[in-house]
N, C-alpha and C positions, 0 to 999 in steps of 0.2 A: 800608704804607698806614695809614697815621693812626688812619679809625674803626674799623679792625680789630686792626691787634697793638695800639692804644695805648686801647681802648674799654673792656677792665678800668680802668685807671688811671681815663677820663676819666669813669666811670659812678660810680668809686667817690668823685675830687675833685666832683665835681657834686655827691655825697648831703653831702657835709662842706659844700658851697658854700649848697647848699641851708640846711640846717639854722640857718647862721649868717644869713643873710640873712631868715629867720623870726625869729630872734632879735633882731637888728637892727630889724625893723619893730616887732616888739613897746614898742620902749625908744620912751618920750615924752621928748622931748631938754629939758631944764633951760631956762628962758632965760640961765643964765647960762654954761650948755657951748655949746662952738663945733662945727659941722658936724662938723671932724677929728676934734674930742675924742669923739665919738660912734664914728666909722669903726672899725668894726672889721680889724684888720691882724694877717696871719696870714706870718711867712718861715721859709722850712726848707728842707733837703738831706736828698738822699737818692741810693739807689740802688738800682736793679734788675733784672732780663732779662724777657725776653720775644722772643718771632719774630720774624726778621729779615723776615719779613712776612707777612701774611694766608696761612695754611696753609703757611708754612716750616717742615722738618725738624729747624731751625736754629736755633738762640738768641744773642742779643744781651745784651754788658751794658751799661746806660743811666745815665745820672747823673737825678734825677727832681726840678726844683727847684720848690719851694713858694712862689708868690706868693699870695698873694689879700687880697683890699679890696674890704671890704662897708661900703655908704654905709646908714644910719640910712632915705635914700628909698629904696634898691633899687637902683643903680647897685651892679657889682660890676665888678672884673678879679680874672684866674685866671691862671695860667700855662697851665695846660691846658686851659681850656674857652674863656678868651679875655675880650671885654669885652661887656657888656651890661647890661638892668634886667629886674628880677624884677619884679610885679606881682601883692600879694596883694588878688582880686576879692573874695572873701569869705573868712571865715572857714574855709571848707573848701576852695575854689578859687584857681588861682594861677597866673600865663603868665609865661614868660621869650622874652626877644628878647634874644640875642648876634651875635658877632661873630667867627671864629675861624680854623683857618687847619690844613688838611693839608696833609702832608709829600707825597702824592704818593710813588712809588716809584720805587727807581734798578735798572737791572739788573747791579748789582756789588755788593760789600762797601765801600761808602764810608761809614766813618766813622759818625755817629749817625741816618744817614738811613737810611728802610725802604729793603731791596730785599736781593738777593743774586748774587751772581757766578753760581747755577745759573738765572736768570733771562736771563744772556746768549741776545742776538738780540731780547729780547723790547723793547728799548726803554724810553727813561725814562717816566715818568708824572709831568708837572710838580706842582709844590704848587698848591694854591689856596686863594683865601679863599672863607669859607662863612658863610654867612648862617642861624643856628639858630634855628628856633621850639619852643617848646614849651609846653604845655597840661597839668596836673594835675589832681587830684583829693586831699584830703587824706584819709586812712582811719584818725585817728586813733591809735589804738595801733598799731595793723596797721604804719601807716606813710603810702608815697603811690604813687599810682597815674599814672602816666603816659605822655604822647604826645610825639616830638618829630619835625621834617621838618630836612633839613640839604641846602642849593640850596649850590652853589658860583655865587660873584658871578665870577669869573674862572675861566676854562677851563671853563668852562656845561656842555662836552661832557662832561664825569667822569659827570655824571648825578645823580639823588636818590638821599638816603638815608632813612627811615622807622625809627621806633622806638619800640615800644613796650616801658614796666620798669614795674618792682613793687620798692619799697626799703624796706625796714623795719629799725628798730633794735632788736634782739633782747634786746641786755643792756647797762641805763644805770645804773650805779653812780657813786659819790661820784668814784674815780680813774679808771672802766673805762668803755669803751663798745665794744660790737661792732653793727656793720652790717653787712645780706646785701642784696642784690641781683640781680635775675634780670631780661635784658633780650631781645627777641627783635629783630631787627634785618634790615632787607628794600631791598633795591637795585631800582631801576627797569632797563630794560634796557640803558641806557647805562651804568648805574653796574657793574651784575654783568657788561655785557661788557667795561669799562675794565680792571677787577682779577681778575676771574676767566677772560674771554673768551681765545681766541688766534682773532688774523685768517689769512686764507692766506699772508700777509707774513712773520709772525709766524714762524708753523711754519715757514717755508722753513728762517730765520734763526739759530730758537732748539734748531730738532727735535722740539718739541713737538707733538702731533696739533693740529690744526685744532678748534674747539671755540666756538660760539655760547651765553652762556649771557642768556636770558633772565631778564625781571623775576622778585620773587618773594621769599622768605625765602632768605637766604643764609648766616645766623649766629645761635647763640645761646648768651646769654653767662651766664656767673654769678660772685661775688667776694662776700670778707669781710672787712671790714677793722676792725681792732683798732687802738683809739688808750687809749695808759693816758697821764694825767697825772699827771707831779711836783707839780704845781702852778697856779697862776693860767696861766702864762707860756710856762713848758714841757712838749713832751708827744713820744712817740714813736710814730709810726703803721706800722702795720704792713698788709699785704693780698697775699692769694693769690685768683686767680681763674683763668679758664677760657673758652676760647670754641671752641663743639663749631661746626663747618662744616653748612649743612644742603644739601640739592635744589642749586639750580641754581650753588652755592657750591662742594657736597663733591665734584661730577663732573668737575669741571675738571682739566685733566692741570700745571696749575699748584699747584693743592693737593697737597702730598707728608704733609703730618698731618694728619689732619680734625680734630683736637683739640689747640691748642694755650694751654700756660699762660702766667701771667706772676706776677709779684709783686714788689714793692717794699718797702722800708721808710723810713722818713725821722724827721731831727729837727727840729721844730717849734717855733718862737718865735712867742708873740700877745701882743698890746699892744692 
């Protein structure tokens, strides 16, 4: 499931997405530089593990690739959070609208998609595309304070998702920068019963108890990530994080760890 084993990753490219596209807005473009020449462009590889899904016992290892382009207006694509425009309202306020896209779960070990063969009986969980909002706050040193909603435009049925983070960047030196983050994250009841629920279908098939889980908080996450630069050009980013299961998340006889980690690291090329 996407926003849960891959919500380190995606909390932690968003705080880096962020920052650049702040950056971005700031630059008053030359009349004699072109749109592109402005665009900020970020490409890198990487790798990492993390749960074969939302409270697997299990770990995966991923290949974790680095796109992103930040336009001078606010137009951005990600690899991982997908395509959209940021909008800074004021000086301290600021909204993004994207565009994105879960993996949905499989119930076998197939390949780089979430899911797990001890999920047999339980049935696939298609992908969807998802439609992101979200709402800030800037705090300064602190950092930034924020809301997002996540609708799936396709397969409607998965349900919502709600989130609220807190991200700040702790230590900004000349080659170093570290970032923490802490997000708390809440399913509606379609969405906590899609990925945590079992129907009486379900149990027959998988042996799993019979299990309703209503709306509510179902996760809460934390991560740090470390990026040193060589240089202009080059940098290597690093990140460890955590996502603790909570209430109508941690009870489910699908959850086998209520705590599962992840982390990555990657090589970084900007232009």
């Amino acid at each position: 499931m996407k926003h849960q084993i891959k919500s380190i990753i995606a909390v932690t490219v968003c705080g880096v997405l962020t920052s650049r596209v702040a950056m971005a807005q700031q630059v008053t473009p030359a009349s004699s530089k072109s749109w592109l020449q402005d665009t900020q462009i970020t490409i890198g590889l990487g790798a990492g593990a993390m749960a074969r899904y939302a409270g697997s016992d299990e770990y995966r290892a991923v290949p974790v690739p680095v796109l992103n382009i930040v336009s001078p207006s606010g137009f951005f694509f990600d690899a991982m959070q997908g395509a959209g425009y940021r909008y800074d309202i004021s000086d301290m306020f600021f909204a993004t609208a994207a565009i994105g896209y879960d993996a949905g779960r499989k119930d076998s070990n197939d390949g780089l998609q979430p899911g797990s063969a001890k999920l047999k009986g339980m049935g696939e969980i298609k992908g969807s595309v998802l439609a992101n909002l979200e709402g800030g706050i800037k705090l300064g040193r602190i950092g930034a304070l924020s809301v997002s909603v996540s609708q799936p435009v396709t397969n409607r049925d998965h349900g919502l998702t709600y989130k609220a983070q807190l991200s700040s960047t702790v230590l900004d030196l000349a080659k170093d920068k570290v970032s923490v983050s802490g997000a708390a994250v809440f399913g509606d009841a379609k969405y906590n019963q899609t990925f945590f629920g079992v129907t009486a279908l379900q149990s027959s098939n998988s042996g799993y108890r019979q299990y309703t889980a209503k709306s509510g908080l179902n996760a809460m996450t934390a991560s740090v990530v470390w990026t040193h630069s060589f240089n202009k050009t080059w940098s290597v980013s690093t990140m460890l994080g955590a996502t603790h299961y909570m209430q109508k998340a941690a009870d489910s006889p699908l959850v086998l760890a209520k705590t599962n980690y992840s982390g990555f690291t990657t090589v970084n090329y900007s232009f």
